[in-house]
C-alpha positions as CSV (number, residue, x, y, z in Angstrom):
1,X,-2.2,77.3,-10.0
2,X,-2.4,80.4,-7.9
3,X,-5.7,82.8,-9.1
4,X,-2.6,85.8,-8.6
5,X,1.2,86.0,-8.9
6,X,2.3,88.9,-7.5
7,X,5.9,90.4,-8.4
8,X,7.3,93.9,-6.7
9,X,8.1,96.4,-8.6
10,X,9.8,99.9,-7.3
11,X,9.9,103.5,-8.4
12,X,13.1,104.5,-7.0
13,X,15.5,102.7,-9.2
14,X,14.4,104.9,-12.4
15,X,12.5,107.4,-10.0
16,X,10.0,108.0,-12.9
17,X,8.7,104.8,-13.9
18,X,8.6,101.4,-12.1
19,X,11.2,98.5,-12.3
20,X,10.3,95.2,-12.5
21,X,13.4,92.1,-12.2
22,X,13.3,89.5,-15.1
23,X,16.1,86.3,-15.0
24,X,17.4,85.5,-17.7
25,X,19.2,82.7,-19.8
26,X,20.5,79.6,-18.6
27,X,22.4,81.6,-15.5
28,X,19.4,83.4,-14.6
29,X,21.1,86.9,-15.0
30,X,18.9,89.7,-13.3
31,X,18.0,92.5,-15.5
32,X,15.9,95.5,-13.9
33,X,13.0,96.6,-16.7
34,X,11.3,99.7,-17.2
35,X,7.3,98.4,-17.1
36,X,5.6,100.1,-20.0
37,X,2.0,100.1,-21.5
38,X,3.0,102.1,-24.1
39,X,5.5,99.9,-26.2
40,X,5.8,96.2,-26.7
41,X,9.4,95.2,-26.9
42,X,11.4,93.2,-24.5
43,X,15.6,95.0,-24.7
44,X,18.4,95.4,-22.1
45,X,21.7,96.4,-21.9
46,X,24.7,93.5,-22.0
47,X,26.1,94.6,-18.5
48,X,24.7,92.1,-16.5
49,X,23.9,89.2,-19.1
50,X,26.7,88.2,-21.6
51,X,25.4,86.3,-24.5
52,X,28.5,84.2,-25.0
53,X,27.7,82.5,-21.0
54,X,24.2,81.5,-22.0
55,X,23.6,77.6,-23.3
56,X,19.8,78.6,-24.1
57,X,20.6,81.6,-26.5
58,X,20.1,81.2,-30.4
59,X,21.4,84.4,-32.5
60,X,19.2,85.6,-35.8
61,X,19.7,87.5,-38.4
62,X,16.7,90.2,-37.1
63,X,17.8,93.7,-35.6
64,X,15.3,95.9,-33.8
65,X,15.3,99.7,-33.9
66,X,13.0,101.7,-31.6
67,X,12.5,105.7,-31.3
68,X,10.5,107.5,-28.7
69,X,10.1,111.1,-27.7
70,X,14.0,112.0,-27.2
71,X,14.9,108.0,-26.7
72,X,15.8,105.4,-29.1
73,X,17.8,102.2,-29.2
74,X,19.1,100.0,-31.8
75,X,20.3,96.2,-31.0
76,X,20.3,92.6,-32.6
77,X,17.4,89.9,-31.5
78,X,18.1,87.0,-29.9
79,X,16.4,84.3,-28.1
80,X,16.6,82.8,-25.0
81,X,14.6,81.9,-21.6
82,X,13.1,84.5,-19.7
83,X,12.3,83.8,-15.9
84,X,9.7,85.8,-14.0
85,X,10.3,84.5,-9.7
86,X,9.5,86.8,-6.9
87,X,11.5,84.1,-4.8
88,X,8.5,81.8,-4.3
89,X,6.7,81.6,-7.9
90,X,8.6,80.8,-11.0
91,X,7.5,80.8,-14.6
92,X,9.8,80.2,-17.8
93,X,8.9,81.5,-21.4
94,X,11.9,79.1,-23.5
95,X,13.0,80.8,-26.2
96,X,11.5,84.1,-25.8
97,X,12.8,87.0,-28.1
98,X,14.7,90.2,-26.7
99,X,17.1,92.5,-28.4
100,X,20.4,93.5,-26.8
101,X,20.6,97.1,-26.9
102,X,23.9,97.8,-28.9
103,X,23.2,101.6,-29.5
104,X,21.1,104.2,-27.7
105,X,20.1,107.8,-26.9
106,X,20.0,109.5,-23.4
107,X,16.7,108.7,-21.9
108,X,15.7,105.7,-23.3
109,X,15.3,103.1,-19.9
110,X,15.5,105.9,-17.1
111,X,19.1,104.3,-16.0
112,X,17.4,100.6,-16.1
113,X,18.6,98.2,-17.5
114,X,15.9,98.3,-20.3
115,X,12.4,98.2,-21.1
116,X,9.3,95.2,-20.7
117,X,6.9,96.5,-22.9
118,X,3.1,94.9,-22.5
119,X,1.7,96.0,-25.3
120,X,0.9,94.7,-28.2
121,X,2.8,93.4,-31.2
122,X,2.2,95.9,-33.3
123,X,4.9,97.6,-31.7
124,X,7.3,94.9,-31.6
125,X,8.6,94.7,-35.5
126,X,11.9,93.5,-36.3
127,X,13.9,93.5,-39.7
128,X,15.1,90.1,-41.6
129,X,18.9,90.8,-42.4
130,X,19.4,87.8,-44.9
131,X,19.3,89.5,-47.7
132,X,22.1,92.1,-46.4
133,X,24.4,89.5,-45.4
134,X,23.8,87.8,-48.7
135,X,24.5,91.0,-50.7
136,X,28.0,91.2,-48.3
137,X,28.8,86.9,-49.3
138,X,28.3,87.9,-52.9
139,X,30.9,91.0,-52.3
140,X,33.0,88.6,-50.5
141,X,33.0,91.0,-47.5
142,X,31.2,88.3,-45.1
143,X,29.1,85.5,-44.8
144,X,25.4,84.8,-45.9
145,X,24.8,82.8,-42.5
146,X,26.3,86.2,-40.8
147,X,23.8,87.0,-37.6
148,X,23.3,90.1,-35.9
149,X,24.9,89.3,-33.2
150,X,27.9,90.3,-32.9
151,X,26.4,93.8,-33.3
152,X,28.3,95.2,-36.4
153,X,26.5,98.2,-37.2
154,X,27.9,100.3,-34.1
155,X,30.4,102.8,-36.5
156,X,27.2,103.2,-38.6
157,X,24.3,104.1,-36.1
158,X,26.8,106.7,-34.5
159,X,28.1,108.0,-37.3
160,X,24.4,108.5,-38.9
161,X,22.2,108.8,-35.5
162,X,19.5,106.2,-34.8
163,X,16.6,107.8,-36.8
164,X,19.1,107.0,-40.2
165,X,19.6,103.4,-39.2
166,X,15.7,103.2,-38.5
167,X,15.5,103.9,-42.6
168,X,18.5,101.6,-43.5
169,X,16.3,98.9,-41.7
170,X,13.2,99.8,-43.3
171,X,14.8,98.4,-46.8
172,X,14.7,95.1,-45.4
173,X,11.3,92.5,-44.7
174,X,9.9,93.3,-41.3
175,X,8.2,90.8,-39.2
176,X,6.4,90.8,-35.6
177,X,8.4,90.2,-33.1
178,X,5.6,87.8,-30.4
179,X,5.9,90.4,-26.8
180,X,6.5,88.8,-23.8
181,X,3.9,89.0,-22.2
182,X,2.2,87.7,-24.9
183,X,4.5,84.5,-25.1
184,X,3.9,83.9,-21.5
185,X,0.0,84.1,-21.8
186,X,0.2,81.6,-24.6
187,X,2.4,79.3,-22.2
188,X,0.0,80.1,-19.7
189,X,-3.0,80.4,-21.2
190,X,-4.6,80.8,-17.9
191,X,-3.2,84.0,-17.2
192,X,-4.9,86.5,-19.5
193,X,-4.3,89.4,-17.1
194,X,-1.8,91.3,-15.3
195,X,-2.2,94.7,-13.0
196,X,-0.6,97.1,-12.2
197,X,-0.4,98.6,-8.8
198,X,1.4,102.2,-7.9
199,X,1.3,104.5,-6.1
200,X,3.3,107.8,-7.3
201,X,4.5,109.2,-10.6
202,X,8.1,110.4,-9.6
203,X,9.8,108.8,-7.1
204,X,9.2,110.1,-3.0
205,X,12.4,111.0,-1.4
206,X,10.7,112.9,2.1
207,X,14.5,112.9,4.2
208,X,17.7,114.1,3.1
209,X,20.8,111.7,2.7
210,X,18.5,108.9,1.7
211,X,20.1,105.7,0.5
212,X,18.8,104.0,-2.5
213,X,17.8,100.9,0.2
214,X,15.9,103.2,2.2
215,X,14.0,105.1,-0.8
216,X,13.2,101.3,-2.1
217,X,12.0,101.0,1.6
218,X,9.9,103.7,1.4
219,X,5.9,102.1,1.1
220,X,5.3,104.7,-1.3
221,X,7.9,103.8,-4.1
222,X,6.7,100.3,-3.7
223,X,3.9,98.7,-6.0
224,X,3.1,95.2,-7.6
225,X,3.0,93.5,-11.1
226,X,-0.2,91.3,-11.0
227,X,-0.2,88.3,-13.4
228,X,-3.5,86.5,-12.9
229,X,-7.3,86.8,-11.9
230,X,-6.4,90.3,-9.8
231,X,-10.7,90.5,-9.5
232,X,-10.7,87.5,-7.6
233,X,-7.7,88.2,-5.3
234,X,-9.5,89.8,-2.1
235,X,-6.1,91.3,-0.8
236,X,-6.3,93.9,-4.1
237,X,-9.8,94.5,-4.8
238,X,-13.2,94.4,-3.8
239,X,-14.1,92.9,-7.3
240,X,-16.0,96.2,-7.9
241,X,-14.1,98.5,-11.4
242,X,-15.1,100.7,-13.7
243,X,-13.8,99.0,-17.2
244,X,-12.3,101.2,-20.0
245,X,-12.8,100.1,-23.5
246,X,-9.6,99.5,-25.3
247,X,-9.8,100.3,-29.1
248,X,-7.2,99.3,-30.9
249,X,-4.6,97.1,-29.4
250,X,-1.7,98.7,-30.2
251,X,-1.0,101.2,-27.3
252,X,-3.9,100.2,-25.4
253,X,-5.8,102.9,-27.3
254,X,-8.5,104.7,-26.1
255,X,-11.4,106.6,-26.5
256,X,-11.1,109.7,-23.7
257,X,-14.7,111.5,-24.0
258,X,-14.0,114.1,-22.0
259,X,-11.9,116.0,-19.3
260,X,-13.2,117.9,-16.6
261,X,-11.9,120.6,-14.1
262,X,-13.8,119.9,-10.4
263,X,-16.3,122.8,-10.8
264,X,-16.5,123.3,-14.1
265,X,-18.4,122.0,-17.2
266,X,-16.4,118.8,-19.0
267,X,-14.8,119.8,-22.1
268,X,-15.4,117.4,-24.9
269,X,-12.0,115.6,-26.0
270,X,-11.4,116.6,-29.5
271,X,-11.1,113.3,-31.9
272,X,-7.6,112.2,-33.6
273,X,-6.6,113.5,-36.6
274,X,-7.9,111.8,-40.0
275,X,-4.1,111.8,-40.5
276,X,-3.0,110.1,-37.6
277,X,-5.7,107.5,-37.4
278,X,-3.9,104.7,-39.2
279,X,-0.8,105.1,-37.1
280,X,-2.0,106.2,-33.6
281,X,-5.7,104.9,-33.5
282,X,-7.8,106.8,-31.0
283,X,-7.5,110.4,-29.0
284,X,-5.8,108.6,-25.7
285,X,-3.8,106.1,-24.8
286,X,-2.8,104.7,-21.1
287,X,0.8,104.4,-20.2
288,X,2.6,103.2,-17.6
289,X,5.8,104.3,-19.2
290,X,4.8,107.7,-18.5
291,X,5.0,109.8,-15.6
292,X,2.9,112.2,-16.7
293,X,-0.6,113.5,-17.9
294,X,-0.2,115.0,-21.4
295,X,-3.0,116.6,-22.6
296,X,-4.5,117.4,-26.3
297,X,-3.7,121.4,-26.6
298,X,-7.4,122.2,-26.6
299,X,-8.0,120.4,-23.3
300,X,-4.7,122.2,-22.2
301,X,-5.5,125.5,-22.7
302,X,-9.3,124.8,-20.7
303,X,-7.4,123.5,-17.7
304,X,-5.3,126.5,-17.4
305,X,-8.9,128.6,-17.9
306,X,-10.4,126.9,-15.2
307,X,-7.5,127.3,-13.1
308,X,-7.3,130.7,-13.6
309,X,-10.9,131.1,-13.0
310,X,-10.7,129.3,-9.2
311,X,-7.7,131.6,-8.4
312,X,-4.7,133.5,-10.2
313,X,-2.3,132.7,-7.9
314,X,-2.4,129.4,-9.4
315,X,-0.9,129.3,-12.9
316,X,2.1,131.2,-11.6
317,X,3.3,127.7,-9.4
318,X,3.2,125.9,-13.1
319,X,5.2,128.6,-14.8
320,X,7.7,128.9,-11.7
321,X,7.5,124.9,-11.8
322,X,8.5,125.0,-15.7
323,X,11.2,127.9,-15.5
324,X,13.2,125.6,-13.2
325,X,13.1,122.7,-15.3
326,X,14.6,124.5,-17.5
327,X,17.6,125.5,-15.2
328,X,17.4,122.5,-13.3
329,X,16.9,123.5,-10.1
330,X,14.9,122.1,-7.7
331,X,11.1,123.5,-7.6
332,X,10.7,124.0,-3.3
333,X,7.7,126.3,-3.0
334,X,6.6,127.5,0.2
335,X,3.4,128.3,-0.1
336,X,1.8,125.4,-2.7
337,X,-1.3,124.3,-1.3
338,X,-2.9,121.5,-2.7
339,X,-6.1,122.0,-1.1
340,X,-6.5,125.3,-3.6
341,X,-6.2,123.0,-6.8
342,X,-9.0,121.1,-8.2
343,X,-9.7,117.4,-8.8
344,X,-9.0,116.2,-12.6
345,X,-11.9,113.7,-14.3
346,X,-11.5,111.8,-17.8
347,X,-14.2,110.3,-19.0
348,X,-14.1,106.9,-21.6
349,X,-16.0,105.0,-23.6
350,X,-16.9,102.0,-21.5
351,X,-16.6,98.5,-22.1
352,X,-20.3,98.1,-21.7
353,X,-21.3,100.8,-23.9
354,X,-21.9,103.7,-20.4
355,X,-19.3,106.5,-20.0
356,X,-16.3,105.8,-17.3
357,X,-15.2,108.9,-14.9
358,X,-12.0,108.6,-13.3
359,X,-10.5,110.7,-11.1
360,X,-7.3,112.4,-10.7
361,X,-6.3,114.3,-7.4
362,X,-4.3,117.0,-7.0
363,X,-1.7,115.1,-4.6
364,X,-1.2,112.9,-7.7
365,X,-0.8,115.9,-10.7
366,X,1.6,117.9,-8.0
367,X,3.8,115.1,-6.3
368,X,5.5,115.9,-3.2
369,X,9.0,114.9,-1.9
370,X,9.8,114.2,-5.5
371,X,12.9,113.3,-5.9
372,X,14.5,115.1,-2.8
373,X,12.3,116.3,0.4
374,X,10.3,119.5,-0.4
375,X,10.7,119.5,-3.7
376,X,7.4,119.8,-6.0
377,X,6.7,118.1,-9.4
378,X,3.6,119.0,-11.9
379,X,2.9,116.3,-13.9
380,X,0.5,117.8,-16.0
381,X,1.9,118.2,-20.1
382,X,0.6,120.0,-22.9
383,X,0.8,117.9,-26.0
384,X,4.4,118.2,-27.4
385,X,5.2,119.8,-30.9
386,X,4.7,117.4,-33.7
387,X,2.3,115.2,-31.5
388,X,-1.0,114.4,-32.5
389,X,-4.4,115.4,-30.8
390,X,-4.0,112.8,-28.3
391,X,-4.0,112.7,-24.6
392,X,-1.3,110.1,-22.7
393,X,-2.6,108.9,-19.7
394,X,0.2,107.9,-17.2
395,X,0.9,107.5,-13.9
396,X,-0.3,110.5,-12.2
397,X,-4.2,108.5,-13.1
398,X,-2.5,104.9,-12.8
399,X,-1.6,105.6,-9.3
400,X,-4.7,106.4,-8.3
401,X,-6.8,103.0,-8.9
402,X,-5.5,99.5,-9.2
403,X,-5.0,99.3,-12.9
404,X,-6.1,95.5,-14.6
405,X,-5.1,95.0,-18.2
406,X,-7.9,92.2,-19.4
407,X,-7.1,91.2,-22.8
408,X,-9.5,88.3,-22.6
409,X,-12.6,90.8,-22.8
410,X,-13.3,91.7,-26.3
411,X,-12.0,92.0,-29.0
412,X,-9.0,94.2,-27.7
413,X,-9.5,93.7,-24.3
414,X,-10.4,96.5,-21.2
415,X,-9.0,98.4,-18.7
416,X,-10.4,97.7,-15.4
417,X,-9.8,100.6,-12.7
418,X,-10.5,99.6,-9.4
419,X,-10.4,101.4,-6.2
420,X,-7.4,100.6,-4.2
421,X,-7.6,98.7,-0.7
């Protein structure tokens, strides 16, 4: 078997997050997925697979119900094969578990398909229905062998919203759902990693009248799903990374130590919340669902300090930036000069037990051409109300090193950041 498989995956599709093309059932349906670190489960829409055309699919009596940031999606579980090919390399997981989303919220997949979550499976729960469809065979209103699918609970989700149905689902026995990825490293025991490899945060669009061929075209918006021994492969790395301790193996949690603003003393990450602890784990977590940098409110507030301190011309980009987002408009400064902004560091808690600095450039916190030629996009957050005091590390750091998820090291596995070649 090959040390590396090597699948493409493309940022213009979603233009915010990378796509990645599974096959599956018995026809080998193409789906395009949303690649995401920070969740676990494997969902699509039904428009390009059919559940009634598939001689591998087995129904259950599980339904899934996920919420995230102003997304969410409700949808039964089913089973069937799941392909990954790249047109030379082909592996199967047989009876691999998916939901078909049934109900959702606006920005849930970024106009994908769906989402391949490759996280853990603490983020992949599902709820056992038998006892509901018993309740409905003793009220003579259905059967007790009833299975989710056919979804039944459409009129209910949009009459109550998808938050409700979460707590409807909650009465019933949950159980982890095995992730894909984690299905297909057991088939292939092998293959304990996979890498990521990107290049931008929002999609890069540098003429006007683009097609969607030519913005897929475009180097830039390319990248590469890694499954395999990425340290060996000489074509990606040098076998030389700086390896990030993952925590907790939930959201690949992490401990960030500090951040730093080029020229400027690090500021020390403030720890998570007593509160939170049970339920988000550590101060930072790295996500390839995100296409941004959001950080804790204290380590906020410094970054706009130091900014301020290098030059006052530069907060007012950010605040012109955020006004427009808010009209949406396109942001097409004239005078934004990256070579006035600083260079971003986080430091983490090693695998090895020594500190690991990364970097983050300015030409991957402000990203050009984004989305049309010109336009500018700052991909730095503060944390969002409600959130905890913790950081989410996306794509703006992501893009920047060749990112290998190890989960052979450890207890919970590393992070290995290597520099690109």
């Amino acid at each position: 078997m090959k040390e590396t498989i090597k699948f493409p995956i493309n940022i213009a599709p979603a233009q915010g997050g990378y796509a990645l093309e599974l096959e599956i059932g018995s026809l080998k349906k193409t789906v395009q997925l949303l690649l995401d670190t920070g969740s676990s489960t494997i969902a699509f829409k039904s428009e390009n697979y059919s559940p009634h055309e598939d001689e591998s699919v087995k129904y259950t009596q599980f339904a899934q119900c996920v919420t995230y940031g102003k997304g969410g999606w409700a949808g039964p579980v089913l089973h069937t094969e799941i392909t990954y090919a790249n047109g030379t390399d082909s592996f199967e997981v047989s009876q691999a578990p998916f939901a078909i989303v049934s109900n959702i919220q606006a920005q849930s997949f970024l106009g994908l398909d769906g989402i391949l979550g490759l996280a853990y499976h603490h983020l992949n729960q599902a709820h056992n229905l038998s006892d509901y469809y018993k309740d409905k065979a003793k009220n003579k209103i259905g059967s007790a062998d009833e299975k989710t699918y056919a979804w039944t609970f459409t009129d209910q989700v949009n009459k109550s919203g998808i938050p409700a149905f979460k707590k409807f689902l909650n009465k019933y026995p949950e159980k982890d759902i095995t992730p894909i990825f984690t299905a297909f490293e057991q088939k292939y025991s092998s293959l304990h990693q996979f890498a990521l490899l990107t290049h931008r945060s929002i999609v890069y669009v540098p003429n006007e009248n683009m097609t969607e061929e030519q913005k897929e075209n475009e180097p830039l918006n390319q990248g590469l799903f890694i499954i395999g021994d990425t340290e060996q492969d000489k074509d990606l790395c040098n076998g030389l990374t700086q390896d990030v301790k993952v925590l907790h193996d939930a959201y690949y949690n992490t401990n960030l130590i500090s951040f730093q603003v080029e020229g400027f003393e690090a500021m020390p990450a403030p720890l998570l919340e007593e509160s939170y602890q049970h339920s988000f784990f550590t101060n930072s977590i790295i996500d390839s669902g995100s296409s941004y940098l959001m950080l804790q409110k204290q380590l906020y507030q410094y970054f706009i300090g130091s900014l301020n301190q290098i030059n006052s011309k530069l907060e007012p980009f950010i605040d012109a930036f955020n006004q427009t987002m808010k009209t949406g408009e396109p942001y097409i400064p004239t005078d934004l000069d990256l070579n006035d902004w600083p260079s971003l560091y986080f430091t983490f808690e090693g695998a090895n037990g020594k500190p690991v600095k990364l970097c983050c450039q300015p030409d991957h916190y402000w990203q050009l051409h984004a989305g049309m030629p010109n336009r500018a996009f700052f991909t730095v957050l503060r944390q969002i109300t409600k959130w905890p005091d913790q950081s989410v590390i996306g794509l703006p750091l992501m893009s920047s090193y060749l990112c290998i998820f190890d989960r052979s090291a450890g207890k919970e596995g590393v992070i290995k950041f290597a520099n690109k070649i």
